[in-house]
Each structure stands twice: as C-alpha cells, then as structure tokens.
N, C-alpha and C positions, 0 to 999 in steps of 0.2 A: 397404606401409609408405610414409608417405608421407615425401617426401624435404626434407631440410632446405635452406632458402635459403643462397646462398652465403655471406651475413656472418653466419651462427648457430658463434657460440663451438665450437670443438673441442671435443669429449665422448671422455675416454679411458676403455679397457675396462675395465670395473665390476669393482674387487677388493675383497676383505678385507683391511682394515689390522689388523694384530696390533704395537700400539706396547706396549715396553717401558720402565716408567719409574726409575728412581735417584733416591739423594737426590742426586746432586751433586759438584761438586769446581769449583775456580777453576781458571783458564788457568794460573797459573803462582805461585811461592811470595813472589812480591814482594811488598812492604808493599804497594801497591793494588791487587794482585790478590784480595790474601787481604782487605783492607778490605774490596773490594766483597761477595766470595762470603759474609763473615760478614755486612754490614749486611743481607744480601737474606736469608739466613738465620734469624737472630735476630730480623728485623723482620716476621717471620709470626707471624701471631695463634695460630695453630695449634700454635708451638715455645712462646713464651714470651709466655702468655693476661694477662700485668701489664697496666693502662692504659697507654695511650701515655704519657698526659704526665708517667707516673712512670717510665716503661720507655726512652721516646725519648732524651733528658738523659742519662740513665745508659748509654746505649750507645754513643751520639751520642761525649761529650765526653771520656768514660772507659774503657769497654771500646774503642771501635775505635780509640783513640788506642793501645792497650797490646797486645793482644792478635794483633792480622796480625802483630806480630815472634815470637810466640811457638807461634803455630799455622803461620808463616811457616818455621819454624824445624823443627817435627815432619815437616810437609810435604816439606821438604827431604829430612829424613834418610830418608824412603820412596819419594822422587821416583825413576821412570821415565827420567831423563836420554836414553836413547837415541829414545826415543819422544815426548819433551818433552810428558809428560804425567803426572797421580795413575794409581796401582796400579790405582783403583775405575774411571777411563774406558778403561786397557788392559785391564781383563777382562771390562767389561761390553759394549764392541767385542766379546769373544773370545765373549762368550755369545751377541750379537746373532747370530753367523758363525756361530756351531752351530746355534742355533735357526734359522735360516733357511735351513738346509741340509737340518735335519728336516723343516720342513713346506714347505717347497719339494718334497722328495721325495715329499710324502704327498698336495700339494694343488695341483703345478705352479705356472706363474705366476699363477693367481688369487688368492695370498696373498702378501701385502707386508712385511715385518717388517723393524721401525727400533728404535732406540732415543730417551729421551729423557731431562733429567736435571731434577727438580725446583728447585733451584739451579744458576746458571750456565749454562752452554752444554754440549749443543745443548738450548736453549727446548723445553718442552713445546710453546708455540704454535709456534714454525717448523716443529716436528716432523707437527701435526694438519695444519695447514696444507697442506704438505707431500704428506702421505695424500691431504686430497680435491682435491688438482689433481693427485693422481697418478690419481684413479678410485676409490677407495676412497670407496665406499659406508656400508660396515659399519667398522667397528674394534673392536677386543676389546682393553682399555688393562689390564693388568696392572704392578701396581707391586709392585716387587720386595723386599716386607719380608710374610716364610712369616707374622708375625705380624700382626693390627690394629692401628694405634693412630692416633688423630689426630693424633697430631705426624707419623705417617707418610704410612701410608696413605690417611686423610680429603685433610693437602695437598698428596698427588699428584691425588687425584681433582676438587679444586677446581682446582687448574692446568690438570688437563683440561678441566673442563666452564667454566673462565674461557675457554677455548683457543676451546671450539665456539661461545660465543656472540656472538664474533667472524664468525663463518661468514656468507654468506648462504643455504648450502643446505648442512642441518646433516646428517651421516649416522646411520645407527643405531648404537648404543653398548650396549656390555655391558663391564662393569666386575670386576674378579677382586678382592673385596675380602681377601681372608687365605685362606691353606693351609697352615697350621700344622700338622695332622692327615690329610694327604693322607698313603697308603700309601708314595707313592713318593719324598716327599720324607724320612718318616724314615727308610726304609730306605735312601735317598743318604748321611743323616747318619749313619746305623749302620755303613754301607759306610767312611764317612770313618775313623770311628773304630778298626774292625777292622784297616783297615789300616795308620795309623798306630799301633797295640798289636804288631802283625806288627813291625815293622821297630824296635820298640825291646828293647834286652837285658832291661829288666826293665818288667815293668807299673806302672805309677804306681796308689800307695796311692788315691786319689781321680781320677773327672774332675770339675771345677768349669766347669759348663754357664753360661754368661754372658752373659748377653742387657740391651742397651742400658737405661737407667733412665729413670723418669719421675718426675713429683712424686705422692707418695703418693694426696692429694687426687684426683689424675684415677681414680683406680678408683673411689670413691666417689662419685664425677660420671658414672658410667657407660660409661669406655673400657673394653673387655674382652682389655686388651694382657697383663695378669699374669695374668689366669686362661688365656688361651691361650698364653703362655710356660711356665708348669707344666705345661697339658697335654702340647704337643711331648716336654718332660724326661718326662714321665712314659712317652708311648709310648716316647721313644727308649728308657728304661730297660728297657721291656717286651722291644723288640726285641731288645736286646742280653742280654736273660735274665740280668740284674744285678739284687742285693740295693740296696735303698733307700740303702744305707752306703758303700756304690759310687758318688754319684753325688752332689752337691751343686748346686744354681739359687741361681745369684746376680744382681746387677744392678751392671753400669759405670756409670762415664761420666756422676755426679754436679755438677749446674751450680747454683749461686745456694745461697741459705740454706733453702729448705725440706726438708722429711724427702723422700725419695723413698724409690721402692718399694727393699727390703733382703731380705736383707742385700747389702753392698756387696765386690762383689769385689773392692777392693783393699784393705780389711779381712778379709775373710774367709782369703783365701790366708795371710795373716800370721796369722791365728787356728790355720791348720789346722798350719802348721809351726812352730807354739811346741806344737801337740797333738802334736805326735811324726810328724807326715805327713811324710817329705822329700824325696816325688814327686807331682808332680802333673802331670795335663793339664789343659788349659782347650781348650774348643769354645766359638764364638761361633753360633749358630743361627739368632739373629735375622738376622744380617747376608747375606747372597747372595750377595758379591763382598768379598774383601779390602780394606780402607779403613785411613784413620788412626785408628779406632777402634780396629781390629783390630792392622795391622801395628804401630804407635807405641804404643798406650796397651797392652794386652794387651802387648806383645813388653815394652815396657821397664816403665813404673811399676809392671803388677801383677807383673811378674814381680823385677822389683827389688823391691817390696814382700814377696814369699814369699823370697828367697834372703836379706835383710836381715833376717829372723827364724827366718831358723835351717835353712830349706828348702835343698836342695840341689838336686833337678832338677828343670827347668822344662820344659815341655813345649805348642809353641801349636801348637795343630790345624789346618789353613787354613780358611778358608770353601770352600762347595762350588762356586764362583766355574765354571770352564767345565768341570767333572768329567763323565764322558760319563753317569753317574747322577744328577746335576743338571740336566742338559740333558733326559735321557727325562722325567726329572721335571715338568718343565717343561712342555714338548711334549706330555706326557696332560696336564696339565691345560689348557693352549690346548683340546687336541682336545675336551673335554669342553663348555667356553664355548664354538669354533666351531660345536657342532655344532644342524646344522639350517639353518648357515649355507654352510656347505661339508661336500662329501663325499668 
C-alpha cells in the first residue's frame, strides 16, 4: 500500500450513515421564530404547488403577518418547557437513541445514525455534510412519513439530494421511500391500539384512523398518498380482526379553499356523535412522532369538535413515537436497505 504524503487530507474510517429525516419544528414559539419556520415551510413548491407571484404576496403580506401568533400560540400550549424544545424534536432525539442503540448492537461502530429535520434546525445539509467528513461513504436517508406523498416524502428526498450536490465527493445513497404496509410497522400500530383498549373501561363505539390531508387534485396528478393511507387502515383492520363498521379513515388538517381528500375529521367526529357514537378513539398513522398535528389539533379542535355535538368520550391514541415496536419496526426495515451494505 502505498503510503500517503504528509499534507494528504485526513481520510476517517469508511461508515454507513443511516440519517433520519422529520418535517420540522422552529427553535421556539415567538412571533419570529414561528415566522421563519412557517415562511420556509409554506414557501416549498412541494407544500403549496400556487405560482409564486400569486402565492408570495399572499403569504408574504397576510398569512405571516397573522398566523406565527397563532401557530405561536398552539406551539405554546405543547411546548416541552423543560427541554426548551417541540414534542416532535424531544421524541425524535428519543427515536434517534433507540435506533442507534439497535443497530450499533447489530453493526458495531461501522454505522452512524443522526437525525435531520426538513424545516428548521438541524438542516438536512449540516446533517449529510456532517456524515461524509465523519467517513460515511454510504447513507441510507429514511424519512419518517409510513406513507408517500410529495408534500412529504418527495421534499425530504430533495433536501437530500439538494444536500449531496453540494459535496465534492458524493457517497452512495439509498433512499426508503414509504412503508405503510411493512408487517412490523402494522403490527406496532395494532400493538398501540390493543393496548390502549386494555387500559380503557369500556371500548369506544368506533376508532377514527386519521391521517394528515391534501388537496384532492394531487391524487389525480399521480401522488399515491390516499391509496396508501387506506391500505395501512385496511391491514391494520385485518390485524386487529375488526368488522369494516369498526373502524372509519379520515383526513385533518385542511389548508386554503380547495376540496381535499375526505372525509374531514373534524366533520366526521361531529357526524358520528349526532349518529349515536359517544365513544371514540382517533390514531394518527401517518404521523411517527407526536407533533401539533397530533397533540394541539387532534387533542383539542377534533375533539372539541365530537364533544360539542353530543359525543361524550374522547379518546387520542399517541403516535408510535420511541415505542420499543416502533423502533424494531424501524430497525428491520434499516436492515433490509442496509443490506449488502453491512453485515
């Protein structure tokens, strides 16, 4: 081997980077924190496909003028105080520590595992970056939404591949785009729900399974986010050995004037308790990690929504956020992408 000149760059030992990605969360609930996190947000082509120069103006002068006091304000009532951080960066820390405890056990120090968050901090780029001055050769970038969708999934994967082509010496990449239908992630969700039925006195009449919304049109443009949100509801129903009447898919978390995909959970819940329901559960699926989706919208307006029409008990399921059957979940499907790469 022949031996390198004394001024040749430090070359550190060849790993596998396994980054994890999120959507996101601002540093903190103040009017320009939350400004920033929503304009960088909002302002992907990816979230919200309007023209700029009818989309910019209107976000620009009216939405971020109004809105960091009132997402400023949800943020608040979920905020982490102790840890001076969102729900969604103290669990998805907590998932990085699990996952890297399992395949550190399976694959020694040859594997690297970080997190990243698609909005805000920490930067997809500092994160890649990061990887290959740390040796990381390979990366295997999993974003962490069980479903597809281009509002998701696609702009984690472009913040990556923005990230690499920055590099001057780019590593190999494998990308985990949806696992919505993996064995072990319904059966984590089956696990969820069994044991939150366990622990309550009486079974709620319905679960109402509720997965984030989009505009109608992106299905017929080719996303395959609602056909894979039904499948998940359908296996998880399989697994839990429930009747169709058992179980209801819905969609949150409706933005601007078009129709999006339906029906709408916080219409539907108020539907089912003027029907005579007056128990419910709701599970979020789509989601990984508790967030203001979940803890603020779920906990209060849909559930204010079902008890303000007649509904009596409410019931939110968590996400499967650092559950040690999320994590194995997880961890086989790493092992599946690493493999060939590590043994």
């Amino acid at each position: 081997m022949t031996a390198k000149p004394d001024n040749h760059p430090t070359i550190p030992e060849e790993k596998v980077g396994v980054l994890i990605a999120n959507l996101g969360t601002p540093d903190g609930y103040d009017y320009w924190s939350m400004r920033r996190y929503l304009n960088e947000f909002l302002s992907d082509k990816r979230v919200i496909d309007y023209p700029s120069w009818k989309w910019q103006p209107l976000l620009q002068l009216i939405i971020l003028t109004k809105r960091p006091f009132s997402s400023g304000a949800a943020y608040k009532s979920i905020w982490n105080e102790d840890a001076g951080e969102s729900p969604l960066m103290t669990i998805t820390k907590a998932q990085t520590a699990a996952l890297n405890q399992a395949l550190t056990k399976r694959y020694g120090e040859k594997v690297m595992i970080d997190f990243c968050m698609r909005y805000g901090n920490p930067s997809t780029e500092s994160k890649v970056r990061n990887m290959i001055r740390s040796g990381c050769t390979k990366i295997v970038f999993l974003p962490l939404y069980p479903q597809y969708a281009g509002a998701t999934t696609a702009t984690a994967n472009d913040a990556f591949f923005k990230a690499l082509a920055k590099e001057k010496w780019q590593p190999s990449v494998r990308t985990i785009t949806s696992y919505f239908d993996h064995p072990l992630y319904i059966d984590a969700l089956a696990q969820s729900v069994e044991s939150a039925y366990a622990a309550m006195n009486s079974k709620p009449d319905v679960l109402v399974v509720s997965y984030h919304g989009m505009p109608e049109r992106y299905l017929t443009e080719g996303d395959p986010y609602h056909c894979q949100c039904q499948k998940t509801s359908r296996l998880l129903r399989e697994r839990l050995g429930w009747s169709e009447d058992q179980m209801i898919t819905t969609f949150q978390s409706k933005f601007g004037p078009e129709e999006w995909l339906q029906p709408y959970t916080v219409e539907e819940v108020a539907r089912l308790a003027q029907a005579g329901k007056t128990k419910i559960a709701v599970i979020a699926p789509a989601f990984a990690a508790d967030c203001i989706e979940t803890l603020e919208e779920i906990n209060e307006e849909i559930g204010d929504s079902f008890k303000a029409a007649g509904g009596q008990e409410f019931t939110y399921i968590p996400c499967l956020n650092d559950n040690p059957a999320h994590i194995s979940a997880l961890a086989a499907i790493l092992d599946e992408n690493l493999d060939g790469w590590l043994t």
